[in-house]
C-alpha distance (Angstrom), angle and dihedral (degrees) to the residues before:
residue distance angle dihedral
X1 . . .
X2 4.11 . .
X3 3.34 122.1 .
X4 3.91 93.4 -107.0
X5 3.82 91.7 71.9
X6 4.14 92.3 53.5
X7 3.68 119.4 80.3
X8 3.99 129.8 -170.6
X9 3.58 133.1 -155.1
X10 3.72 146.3 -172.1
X11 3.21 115.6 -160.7
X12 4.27 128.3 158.6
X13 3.67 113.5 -134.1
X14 4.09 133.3 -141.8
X15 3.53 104.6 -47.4
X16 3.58 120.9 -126.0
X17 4.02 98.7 -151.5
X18 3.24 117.1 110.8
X19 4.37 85.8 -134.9
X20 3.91 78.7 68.2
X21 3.47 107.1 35.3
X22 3.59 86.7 54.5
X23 3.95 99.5 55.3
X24 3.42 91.7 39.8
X25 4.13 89.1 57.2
X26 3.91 84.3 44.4
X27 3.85 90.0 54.4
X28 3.33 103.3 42.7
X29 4.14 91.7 49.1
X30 3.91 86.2 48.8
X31 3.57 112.3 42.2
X32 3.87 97.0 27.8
X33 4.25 85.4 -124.8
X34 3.69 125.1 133.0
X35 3.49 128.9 -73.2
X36 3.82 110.4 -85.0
X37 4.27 97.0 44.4
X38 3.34 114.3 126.9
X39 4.15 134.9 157.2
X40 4.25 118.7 -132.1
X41 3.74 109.9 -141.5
X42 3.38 99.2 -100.8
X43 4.19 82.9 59.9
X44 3.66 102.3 -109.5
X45 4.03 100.0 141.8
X46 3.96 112.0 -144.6
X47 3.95 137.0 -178.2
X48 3.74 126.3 -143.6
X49 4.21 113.8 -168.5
X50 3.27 120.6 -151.0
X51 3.80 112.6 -123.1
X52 4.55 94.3 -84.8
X53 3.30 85.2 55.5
X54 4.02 98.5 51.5
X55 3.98 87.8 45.0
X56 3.46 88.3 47.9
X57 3.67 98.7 50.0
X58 4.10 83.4 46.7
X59 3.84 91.7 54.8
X60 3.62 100.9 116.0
X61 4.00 89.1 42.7
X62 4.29 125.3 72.8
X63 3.68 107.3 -125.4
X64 3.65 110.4 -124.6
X65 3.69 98.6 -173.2
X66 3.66 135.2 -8.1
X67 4.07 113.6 -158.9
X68 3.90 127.7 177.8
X69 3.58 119.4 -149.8
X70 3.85 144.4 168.9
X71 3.45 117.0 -112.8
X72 4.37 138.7 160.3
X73 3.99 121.4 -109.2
X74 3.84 119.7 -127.3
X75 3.73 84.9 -87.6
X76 3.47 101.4 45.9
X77 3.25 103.4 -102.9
X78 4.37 113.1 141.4
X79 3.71 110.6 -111.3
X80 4.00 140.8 176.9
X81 4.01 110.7 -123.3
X82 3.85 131.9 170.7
X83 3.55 130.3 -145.1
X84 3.61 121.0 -144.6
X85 3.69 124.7 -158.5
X86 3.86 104.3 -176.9
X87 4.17 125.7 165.5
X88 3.93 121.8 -133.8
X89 3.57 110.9 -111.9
């Protein structure tokens, strides 16, 4: 297969920390959106998926490889993220 019909994402999943947990609860009761929504100060609104929701999202796609990693939000904060390499089918 070329490299045209792979695709690679980064994507951070549900966090666990209960800064997170907290404004996603907060969001969710506000707005009415999913689970996960949340707005940075400077009022960029993002979305993180917990991992069903990746896979599910990926459904019409193999997954090649699935690697979790530690990374560090925009603000600095220290986070858990997974890359997903998955292959058109």
């Amino acid at each position: 297969m070329g490299h045209s019909s792979t695709r690679a994402a980064m994507v951070s999943r549900h966090s666990t920390d209960e800064r997170n947990r907290d404004r996603y609860a907060a969001y969710a009761r506000r707005f009415g959106t999913p689970y996960g929504v949340f707005a940075t100060d400077d009022g960029a609104v993002v979305r993180h998926h917990d991992m069903a929701a990746l896979h599910a999202l990926l459904s019409g796609f193999d997954l090649v490889e699935e690697r979790r990693i530690s990374a560090v939000t925009m603000n600095g904060h220290p986070a858990r993220a997974v890359q997903l390499l998955a292959r058109k089918r």
